[in-house]
N, C-alpha and C positions, 0 to 999 in steps of 0.2 A: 428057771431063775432069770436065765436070757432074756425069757419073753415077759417077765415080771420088767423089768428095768425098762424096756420098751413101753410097756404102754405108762410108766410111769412118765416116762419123757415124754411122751406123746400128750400123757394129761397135765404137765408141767408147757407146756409148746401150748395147747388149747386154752387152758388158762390165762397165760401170760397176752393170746391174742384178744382173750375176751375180752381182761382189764383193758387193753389198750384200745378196745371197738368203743365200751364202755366211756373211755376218759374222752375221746376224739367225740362221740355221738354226745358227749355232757357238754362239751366246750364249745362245740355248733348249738346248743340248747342254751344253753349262757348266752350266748350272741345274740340268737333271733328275741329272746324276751328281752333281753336291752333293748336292744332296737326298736320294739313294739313297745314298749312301756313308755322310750323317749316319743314317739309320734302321737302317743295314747295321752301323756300330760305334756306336751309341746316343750317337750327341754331342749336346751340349745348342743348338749354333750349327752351319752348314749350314759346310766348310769352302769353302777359295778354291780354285776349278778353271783350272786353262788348259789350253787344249787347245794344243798347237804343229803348227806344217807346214798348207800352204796349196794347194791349196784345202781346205777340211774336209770338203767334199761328197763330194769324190772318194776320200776316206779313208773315210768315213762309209758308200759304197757298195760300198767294197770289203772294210768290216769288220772293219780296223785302223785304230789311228791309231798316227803315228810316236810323238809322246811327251806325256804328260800329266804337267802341274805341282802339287802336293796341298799344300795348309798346312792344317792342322787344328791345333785347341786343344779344349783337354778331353775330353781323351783319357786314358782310365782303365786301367793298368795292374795286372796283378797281379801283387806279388812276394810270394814265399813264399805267405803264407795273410793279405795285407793288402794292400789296395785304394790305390795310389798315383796320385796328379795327376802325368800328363807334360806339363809348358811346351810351348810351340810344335813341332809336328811337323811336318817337310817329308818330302816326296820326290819324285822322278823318276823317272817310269813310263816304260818303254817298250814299242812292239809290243804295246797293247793291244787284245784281240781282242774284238769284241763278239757275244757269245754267246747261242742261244736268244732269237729273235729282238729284241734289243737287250737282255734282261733281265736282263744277267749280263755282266760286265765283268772279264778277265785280263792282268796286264799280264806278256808275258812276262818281265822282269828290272827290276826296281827295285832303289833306293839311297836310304838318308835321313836325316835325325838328327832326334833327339829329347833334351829337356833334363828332368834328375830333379833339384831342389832336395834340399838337404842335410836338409831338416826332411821332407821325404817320404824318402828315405834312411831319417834315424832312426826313423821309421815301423816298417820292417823288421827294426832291427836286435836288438828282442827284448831290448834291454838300456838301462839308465839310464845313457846315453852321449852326449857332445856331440858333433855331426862338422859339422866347416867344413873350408875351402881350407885345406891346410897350405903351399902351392908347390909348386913344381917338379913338378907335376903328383901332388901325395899327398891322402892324406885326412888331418885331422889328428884323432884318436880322442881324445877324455878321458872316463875312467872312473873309477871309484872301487869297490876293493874293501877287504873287511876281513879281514884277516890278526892274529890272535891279540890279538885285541880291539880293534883300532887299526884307523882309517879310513885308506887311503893313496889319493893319485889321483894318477891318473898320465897323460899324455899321451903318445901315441905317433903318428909320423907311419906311415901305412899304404897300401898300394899295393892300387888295384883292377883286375882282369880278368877278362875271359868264359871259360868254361867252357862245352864243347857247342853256343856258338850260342845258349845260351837261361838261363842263370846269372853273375850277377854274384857275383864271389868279393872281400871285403875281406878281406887278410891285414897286420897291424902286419912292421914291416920289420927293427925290433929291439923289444926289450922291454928296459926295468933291472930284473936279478933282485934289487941290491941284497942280493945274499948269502941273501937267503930261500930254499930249493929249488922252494917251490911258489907261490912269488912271479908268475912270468913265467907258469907256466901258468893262474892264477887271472885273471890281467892278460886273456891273448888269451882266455880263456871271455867276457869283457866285450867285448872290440875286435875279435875276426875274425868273418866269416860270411860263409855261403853262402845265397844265396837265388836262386829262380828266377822268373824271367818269363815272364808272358803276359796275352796280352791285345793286342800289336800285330796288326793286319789278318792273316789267314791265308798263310806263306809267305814273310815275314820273319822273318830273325834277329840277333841281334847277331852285330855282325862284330869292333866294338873299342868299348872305353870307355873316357875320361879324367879325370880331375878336373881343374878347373877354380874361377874365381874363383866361378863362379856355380852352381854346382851338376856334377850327372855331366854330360858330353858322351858322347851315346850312336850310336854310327854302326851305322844297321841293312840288309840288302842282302838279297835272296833272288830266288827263280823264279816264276811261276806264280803271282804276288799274287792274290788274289781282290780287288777291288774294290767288287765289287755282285752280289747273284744268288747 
């Protein structure tokens, strides 16, 4: 019975060191892929990593891990041919292989969102245009063109979507031609465009985008993320 309680303690002792080898070798793993991931997309702050699934060692040995959690901030996008601030970037990695003896990091399938304020929007859109939250999910465009000597401006509520996975399309949903002929196509030379992205991690794309009170809501998803390496 003695020697019952003994090795019980013993494997209560061996245990409690493993977890704690495990939590210490996870938290030095959280660091180094911060670190790599900020020099890998040139952020100015190291992002939040979590590793998930337990034990990490045993993941760690076998050169997957079930899933990794990413928040990144200042994170620099490109749309069209001008350089945009994305707010807060999350996503959720999975089936991350670690590659070339740990130097290279894939996660087979991720999912994420990222947020684009309206004042980095108008960045892009190449024209002297206001864009805020219209509702219901629109953009609301105000413009002003001049038609036959007269300033007119006009506001139009405008609807955005992706194209190919990698272009954001703004198009106005109506226009007032207000009897003019070339009223409404002067309007949307001011209020529509197409511009394209990049600059997300290698192997994301957009999946859907929304407007919102705060800016676009950008949901992105892909294969084969590179991570680091």
């Amino acid at each position: 019975m003695r020697a019952l309680r003994i090795l019980l303690i013993i494997a209560v002792v061996l245990g409690g060191l493993f977890v704690i080898g495990d939590r210490l070798a996870l938290n030095a793993a959280e660091s180094e892929a911060a670190d790599r991931i900020q020099a890998n997309q040139g952020l100015a702050a190291a992002p939040d990593v979590s590793i998930k699934g337990f034990p990490f060692l045993t993941q760690a040995l076998g050169k997957e891990l079930e899933q990794v959690d990413i928040s990144l901030t200042g994170v620099a996008a490109k749309v069209g041919d001008q350089q945009v601030r994305v707010g807060e970037m999350s996503a959720e990695l999975h089936r991350v292989r670690l590659e070339n003896n740990f130097s290279r990091a894939v996660a087979a399938t991720a999912t994420g969102t990222a947020r684009i304020s309206y004042d980095e929007l108008k960045k892009v859109s190449k024209s002297d245009v206001t864009l805020e939250y219209g509702g219901n999910g629109k953009i609301k465009v105000t413009g002003t063109v001049e038609v036959l000597g007269q300033r007119l401006t006009r506001s139009v509520l405008s609807t955005v979507s992706v194209v190919d996975g990698d272009t954001l399309r703004v198009r106005a949903d109506k226009v007032p031609g207000e009897g003019i002929p070339t009223l409404e196509e002067m309007v949307r030379q001011r209020t529509d465009f197409d511009r394209q992205v990049a600059g997300f991690p290698a192997g994301l794309r957009i999946q859907k985008v929304e407007a919102t009170p705060d800016g676009l809501a950008v949901t992105v998803g892909g294969q084969n993320i590179v991570l680091a390496g």
